[in-house]
DOSEKOL-136347 format. One line per 2 residues: their letters; for each residue x, y, z of N, C-alpha, C. Coordinates in nm, 3 decimals, always signed. Layout:
! DOSEKOL-136347
a	X:Y:Z:X:Y:Z:X:Y:Z | ...
! end
This chain:
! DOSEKOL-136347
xx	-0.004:-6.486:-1.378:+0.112:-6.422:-1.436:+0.080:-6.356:-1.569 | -0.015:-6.437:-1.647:-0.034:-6.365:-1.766:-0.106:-6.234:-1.784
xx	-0.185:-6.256:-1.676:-0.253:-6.102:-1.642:-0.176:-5.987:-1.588 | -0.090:-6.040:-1.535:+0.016:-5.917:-1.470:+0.094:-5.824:-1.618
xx	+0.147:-5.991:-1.711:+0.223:-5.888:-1.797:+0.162:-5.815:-1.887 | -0.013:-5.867:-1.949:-0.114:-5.752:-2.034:-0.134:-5.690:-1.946
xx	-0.161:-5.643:-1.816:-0.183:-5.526:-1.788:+0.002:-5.391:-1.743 | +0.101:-5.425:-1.747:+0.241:-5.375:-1.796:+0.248:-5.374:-1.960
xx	+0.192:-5.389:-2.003:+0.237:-5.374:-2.174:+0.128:-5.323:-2.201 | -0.016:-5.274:-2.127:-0.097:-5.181:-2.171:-0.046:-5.058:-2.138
xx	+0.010:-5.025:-2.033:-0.002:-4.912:-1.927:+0.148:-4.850:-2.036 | +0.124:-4.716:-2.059:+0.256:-4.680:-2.140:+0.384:-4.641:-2.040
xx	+0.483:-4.648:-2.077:+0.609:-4.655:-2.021:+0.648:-4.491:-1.961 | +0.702:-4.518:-1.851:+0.716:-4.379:-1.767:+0.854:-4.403:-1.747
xx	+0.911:-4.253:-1.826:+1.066:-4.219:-1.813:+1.124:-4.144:-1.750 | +1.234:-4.171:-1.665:+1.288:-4.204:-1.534:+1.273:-3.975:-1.519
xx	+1.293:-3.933:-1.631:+1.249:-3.797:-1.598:+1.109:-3.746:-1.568 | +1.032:-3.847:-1.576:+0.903:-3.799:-1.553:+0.849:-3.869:-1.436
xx	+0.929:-3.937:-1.369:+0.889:-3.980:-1.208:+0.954:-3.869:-1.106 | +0.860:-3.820:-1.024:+0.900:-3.779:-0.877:+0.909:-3.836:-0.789
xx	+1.009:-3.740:-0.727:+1.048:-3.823:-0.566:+0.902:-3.789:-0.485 | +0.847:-3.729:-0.514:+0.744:-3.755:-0.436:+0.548:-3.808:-0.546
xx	+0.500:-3.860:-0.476:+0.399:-3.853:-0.548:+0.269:-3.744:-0.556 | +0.236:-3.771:-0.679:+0.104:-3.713:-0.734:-0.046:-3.720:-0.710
xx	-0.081:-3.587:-0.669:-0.234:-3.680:-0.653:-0.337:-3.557:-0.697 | -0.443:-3.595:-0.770:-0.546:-3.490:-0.821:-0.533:-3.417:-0.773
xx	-0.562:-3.378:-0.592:-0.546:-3.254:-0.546:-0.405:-3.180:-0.513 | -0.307:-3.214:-0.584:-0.162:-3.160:-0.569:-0.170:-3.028:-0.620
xx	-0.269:-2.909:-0.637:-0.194:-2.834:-0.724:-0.207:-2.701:-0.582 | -0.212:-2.773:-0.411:-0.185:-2.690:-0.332:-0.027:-2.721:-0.295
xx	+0.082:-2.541:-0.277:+0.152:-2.535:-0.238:+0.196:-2.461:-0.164 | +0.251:-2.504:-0.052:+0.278:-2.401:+0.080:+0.335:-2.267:+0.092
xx	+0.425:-2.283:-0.048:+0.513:-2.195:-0.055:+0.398:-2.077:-0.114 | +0.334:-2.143:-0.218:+0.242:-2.020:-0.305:+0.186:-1.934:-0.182
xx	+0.087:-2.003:-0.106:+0.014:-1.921:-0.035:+0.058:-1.893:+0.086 | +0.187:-1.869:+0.142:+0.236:-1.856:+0.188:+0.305:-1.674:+0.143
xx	+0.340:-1.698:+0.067:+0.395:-1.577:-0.051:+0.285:-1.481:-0.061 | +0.176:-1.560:-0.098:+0.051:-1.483:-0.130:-0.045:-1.423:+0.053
xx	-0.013:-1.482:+0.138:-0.035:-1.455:+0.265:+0.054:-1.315:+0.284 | +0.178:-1.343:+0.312:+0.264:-1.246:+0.317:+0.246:-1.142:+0.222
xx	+0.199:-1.103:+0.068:+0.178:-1.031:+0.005:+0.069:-0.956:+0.086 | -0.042:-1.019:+0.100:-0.172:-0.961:+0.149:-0.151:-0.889:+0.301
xx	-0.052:-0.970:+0.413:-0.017:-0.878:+0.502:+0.016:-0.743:+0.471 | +0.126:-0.754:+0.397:+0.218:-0.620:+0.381:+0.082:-0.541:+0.283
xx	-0.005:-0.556:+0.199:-0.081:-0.471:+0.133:-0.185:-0.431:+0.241 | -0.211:-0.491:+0.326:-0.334:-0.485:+0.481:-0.261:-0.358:+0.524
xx	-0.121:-0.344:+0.580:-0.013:-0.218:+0.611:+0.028:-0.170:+0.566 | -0.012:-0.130:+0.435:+0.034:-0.061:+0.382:-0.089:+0.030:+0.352
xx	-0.183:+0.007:+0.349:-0.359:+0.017:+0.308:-0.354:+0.096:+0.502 | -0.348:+0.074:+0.608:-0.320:+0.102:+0.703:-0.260:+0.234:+0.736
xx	-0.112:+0.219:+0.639:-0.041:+0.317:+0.636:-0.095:+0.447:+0.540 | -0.162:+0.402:+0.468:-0.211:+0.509:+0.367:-0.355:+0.585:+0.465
xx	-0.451:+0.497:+0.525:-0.544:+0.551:+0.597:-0.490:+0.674:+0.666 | -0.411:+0.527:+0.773:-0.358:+0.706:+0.891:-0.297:+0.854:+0.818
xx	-0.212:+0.825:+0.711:-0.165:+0.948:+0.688:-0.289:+1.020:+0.574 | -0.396:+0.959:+0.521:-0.464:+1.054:+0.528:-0.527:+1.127:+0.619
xx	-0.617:+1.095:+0.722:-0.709:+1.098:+0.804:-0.647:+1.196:+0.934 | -0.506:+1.139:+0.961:-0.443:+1.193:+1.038:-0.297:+1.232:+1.033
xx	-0.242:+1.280:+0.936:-0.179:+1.368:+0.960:-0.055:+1.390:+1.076 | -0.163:+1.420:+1.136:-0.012:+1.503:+1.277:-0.002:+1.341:+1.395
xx	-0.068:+1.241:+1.343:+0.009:+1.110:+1.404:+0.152:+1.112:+1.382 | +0.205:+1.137:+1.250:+0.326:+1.130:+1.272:+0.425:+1.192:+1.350
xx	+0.529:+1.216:+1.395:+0.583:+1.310:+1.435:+0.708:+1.394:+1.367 | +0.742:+1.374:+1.257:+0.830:+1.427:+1.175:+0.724:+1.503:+1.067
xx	+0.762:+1.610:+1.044:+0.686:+1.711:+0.951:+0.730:+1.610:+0.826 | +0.623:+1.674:+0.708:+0.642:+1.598:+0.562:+0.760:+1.622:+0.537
xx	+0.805:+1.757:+0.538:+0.927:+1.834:+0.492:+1.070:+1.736:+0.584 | +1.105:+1.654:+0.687:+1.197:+1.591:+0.690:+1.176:+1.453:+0.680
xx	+1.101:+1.424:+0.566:+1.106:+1.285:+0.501:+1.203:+1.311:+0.366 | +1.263:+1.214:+0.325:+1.376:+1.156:+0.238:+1.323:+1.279:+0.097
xx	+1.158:+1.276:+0.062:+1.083:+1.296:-0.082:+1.005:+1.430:-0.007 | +1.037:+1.514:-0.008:+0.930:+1.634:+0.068:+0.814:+1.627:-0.048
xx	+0.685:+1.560:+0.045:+0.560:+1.563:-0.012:+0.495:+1.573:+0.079 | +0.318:+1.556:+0.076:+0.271:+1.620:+0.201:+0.193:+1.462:+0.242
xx	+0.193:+1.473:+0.369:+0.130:+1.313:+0.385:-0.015:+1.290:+0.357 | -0.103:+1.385:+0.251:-0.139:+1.359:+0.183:-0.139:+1.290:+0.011
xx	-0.004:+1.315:+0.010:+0.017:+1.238:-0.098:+0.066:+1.101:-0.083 | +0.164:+1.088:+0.033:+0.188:+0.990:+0.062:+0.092:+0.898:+0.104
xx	-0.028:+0.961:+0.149:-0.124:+0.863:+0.205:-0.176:+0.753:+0.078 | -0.193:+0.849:-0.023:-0.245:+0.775:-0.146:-0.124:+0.697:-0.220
xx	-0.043:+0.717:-0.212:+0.073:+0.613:-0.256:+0.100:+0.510:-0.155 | +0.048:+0.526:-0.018:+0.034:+0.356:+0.054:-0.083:+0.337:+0.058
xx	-0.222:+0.330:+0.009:-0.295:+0.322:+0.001:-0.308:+0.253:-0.143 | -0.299:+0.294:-0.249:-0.274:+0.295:-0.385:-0.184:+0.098:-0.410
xx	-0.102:+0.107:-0.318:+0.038:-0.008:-0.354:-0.026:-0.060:-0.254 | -0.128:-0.081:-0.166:-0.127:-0.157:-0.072:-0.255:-0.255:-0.126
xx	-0.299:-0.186:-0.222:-0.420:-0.271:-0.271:-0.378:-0.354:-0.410 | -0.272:-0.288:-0.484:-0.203:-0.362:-0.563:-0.183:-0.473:-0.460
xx	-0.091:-0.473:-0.378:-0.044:-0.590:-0.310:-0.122:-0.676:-0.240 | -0.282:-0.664:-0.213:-0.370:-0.770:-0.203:-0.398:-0.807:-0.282
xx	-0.424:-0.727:-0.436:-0.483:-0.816:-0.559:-0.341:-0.935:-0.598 | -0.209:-0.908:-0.617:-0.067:-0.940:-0.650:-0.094:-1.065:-0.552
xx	-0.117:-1.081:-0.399:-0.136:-1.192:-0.290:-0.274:-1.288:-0.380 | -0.376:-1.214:-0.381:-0.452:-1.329:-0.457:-0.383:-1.423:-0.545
xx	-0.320:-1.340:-0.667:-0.306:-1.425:-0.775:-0.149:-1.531:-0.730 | -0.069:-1.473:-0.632:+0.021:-1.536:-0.575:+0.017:-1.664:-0.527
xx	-0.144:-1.676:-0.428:-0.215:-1.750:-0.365:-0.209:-1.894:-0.463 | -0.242:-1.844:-0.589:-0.336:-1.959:-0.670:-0.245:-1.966:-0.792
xx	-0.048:-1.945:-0.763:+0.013:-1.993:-0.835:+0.008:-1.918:-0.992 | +0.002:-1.797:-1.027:-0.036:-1.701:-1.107:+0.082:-1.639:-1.147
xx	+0.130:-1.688:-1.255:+0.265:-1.632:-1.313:+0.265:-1.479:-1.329 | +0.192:-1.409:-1.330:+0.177:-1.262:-1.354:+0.200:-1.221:-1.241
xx	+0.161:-1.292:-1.114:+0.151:-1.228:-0.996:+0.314:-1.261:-0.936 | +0.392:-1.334:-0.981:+0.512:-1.350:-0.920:+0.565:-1.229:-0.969
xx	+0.598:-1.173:-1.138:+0.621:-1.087:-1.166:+0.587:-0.917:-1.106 | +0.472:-0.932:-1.062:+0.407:-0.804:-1.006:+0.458:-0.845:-0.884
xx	+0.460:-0.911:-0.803:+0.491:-0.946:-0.655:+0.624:-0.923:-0.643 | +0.744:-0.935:-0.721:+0.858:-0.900:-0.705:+0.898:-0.724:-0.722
xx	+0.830:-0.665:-0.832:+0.836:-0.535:-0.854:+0.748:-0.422:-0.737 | +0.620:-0.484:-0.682:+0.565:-0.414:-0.564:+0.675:-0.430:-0.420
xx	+0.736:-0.588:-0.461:+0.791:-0.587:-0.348:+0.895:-0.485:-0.316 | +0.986:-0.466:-0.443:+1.104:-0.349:-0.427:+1.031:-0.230:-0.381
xx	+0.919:-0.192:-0.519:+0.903:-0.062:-0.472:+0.881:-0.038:-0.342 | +0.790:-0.154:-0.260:+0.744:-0.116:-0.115:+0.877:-0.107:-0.029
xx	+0.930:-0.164:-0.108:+1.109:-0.128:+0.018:+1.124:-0.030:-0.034 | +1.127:+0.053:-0.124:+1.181:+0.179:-0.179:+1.102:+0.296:-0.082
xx	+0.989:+0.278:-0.109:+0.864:+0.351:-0.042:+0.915:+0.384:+0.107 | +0.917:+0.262:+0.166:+0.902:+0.260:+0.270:+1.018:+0.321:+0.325
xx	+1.138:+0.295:+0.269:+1.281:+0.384:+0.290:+1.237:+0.520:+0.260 | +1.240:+0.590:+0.218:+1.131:+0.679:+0.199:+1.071:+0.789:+0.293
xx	+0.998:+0.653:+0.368:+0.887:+0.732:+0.522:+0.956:+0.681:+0.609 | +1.085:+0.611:+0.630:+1.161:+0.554:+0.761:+1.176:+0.699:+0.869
xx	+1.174:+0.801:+0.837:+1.177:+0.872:+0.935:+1.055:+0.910:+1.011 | +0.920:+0.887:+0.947:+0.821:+0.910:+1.004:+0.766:+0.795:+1.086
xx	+0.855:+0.718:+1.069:+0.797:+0.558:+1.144:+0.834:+0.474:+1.138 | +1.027:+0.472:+1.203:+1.119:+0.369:+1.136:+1.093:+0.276:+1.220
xx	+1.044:+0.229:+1.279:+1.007:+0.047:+1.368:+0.940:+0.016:+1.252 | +0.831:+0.034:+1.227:+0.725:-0.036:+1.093:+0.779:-0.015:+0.968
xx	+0.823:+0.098:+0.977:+0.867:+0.131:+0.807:+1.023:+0.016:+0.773 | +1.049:+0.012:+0.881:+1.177:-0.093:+0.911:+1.144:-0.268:+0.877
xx	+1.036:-0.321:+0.964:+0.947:-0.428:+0.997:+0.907:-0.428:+0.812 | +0.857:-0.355:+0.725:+0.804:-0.407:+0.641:+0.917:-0.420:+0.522
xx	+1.008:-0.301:+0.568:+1.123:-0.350:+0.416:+1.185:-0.487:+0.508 | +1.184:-0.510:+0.593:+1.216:-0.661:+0.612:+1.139:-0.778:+0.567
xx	+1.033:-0.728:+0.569:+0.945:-0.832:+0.522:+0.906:-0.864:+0.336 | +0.946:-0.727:+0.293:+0.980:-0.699:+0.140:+1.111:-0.824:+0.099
xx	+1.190:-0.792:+0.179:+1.327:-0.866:+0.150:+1.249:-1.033:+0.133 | +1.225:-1.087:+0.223:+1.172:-1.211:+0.284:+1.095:-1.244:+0.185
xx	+0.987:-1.156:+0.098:+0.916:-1.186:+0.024:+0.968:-1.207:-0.132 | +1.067:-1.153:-0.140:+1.114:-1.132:-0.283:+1.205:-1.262:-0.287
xx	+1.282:-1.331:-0.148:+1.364:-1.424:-0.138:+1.253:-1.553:-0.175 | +1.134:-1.542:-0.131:+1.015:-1.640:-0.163:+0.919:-1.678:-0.270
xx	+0.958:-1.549:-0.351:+0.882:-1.588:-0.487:+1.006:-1.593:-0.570 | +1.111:-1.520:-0.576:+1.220:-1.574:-0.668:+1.266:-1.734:-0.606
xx	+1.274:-1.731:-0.504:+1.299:-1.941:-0.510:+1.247:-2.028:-0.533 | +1.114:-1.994:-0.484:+0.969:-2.099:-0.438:+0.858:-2.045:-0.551
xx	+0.828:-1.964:-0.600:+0.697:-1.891:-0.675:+0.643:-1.990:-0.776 | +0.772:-2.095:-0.808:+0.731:-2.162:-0.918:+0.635:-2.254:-0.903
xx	+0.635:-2.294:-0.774:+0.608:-2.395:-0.704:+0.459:-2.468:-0.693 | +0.353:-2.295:-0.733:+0.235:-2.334:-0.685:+0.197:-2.410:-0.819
xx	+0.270:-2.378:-0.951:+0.188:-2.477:-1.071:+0.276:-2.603:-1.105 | +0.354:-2.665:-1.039:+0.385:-2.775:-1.085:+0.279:-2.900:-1.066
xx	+0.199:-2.888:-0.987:+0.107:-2.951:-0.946:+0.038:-3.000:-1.069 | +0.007:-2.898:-1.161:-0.078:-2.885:-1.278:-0.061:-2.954:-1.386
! end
């Protein structure tokens, strides 16, 4: 018994705000939500990097001339503006990945713009151009709830 209570009166006192409902363990500082966020970032920058190829390279894939998109530009320019944001949005997925407060910030602002963008080219390719501002939405709902998530661990 006497050993029980010197080793409770060594150990310093833990207040009832600093216990979790769940426990702690060295390797806690993985979270599902982070790389999850950061997965989904890196998809949508993979298609968007995709989307920038084809409309350089090719052009008359689309079937709507530049001139009846929303921004009359030529899908050379457009190519480099999904090309351009699509690699932002793999570097933004890295740092997402590994719980990177900068990257929630950048991950929410790529995310709009890529819905902006992509509203945008909906006439040149509204199934995908559709598919990814959905997935914009989804993503922005996941780092504004969850983003915090990957450094509590820490």
């Amino acid at each position: 018994m006497a050993d029980v209570r010197r080793d409770e009166a060594a150990a310093p006192p833990r207040s009832e705000t600093a216990r979790s409902a769940y426990p702690t363990y060295a390797e806690d500082d993985f979270s599902g939500w982070a790389w999850f966020t950061g997965g989904l970032m890196g998809l949508v920058g993979v298609f968007q990097v995709i989307f920038g190829i084809t409309a350089l390279a090719h052009a008359a894939t689309y079937s709507v001339p530049s001139s009846g998109l929303v921004i009359d530009a030529s899908y050379t320019t457009w190519g480099w503006v999904h090309l351009l944001l699509g690699l932002a949005f793999l570097a933004a997925g890295g740092g997402l990945a590994f719980g990177q407060t900068w990257a929630r910030i950048v991950g929410v602002a790529l995310a709009v713009l890529s819905g902006l963008v992509m509203f945008t080219f909906l006439p040149a390719a509204p199934v995908a151009a559709a598919l990814i501002i959905a997935i914009d939405v989804l993503l922005i709902w996941a780092i504004v709830v969850h983003g915090g998530e990957g450094r509590q661990g820490r």
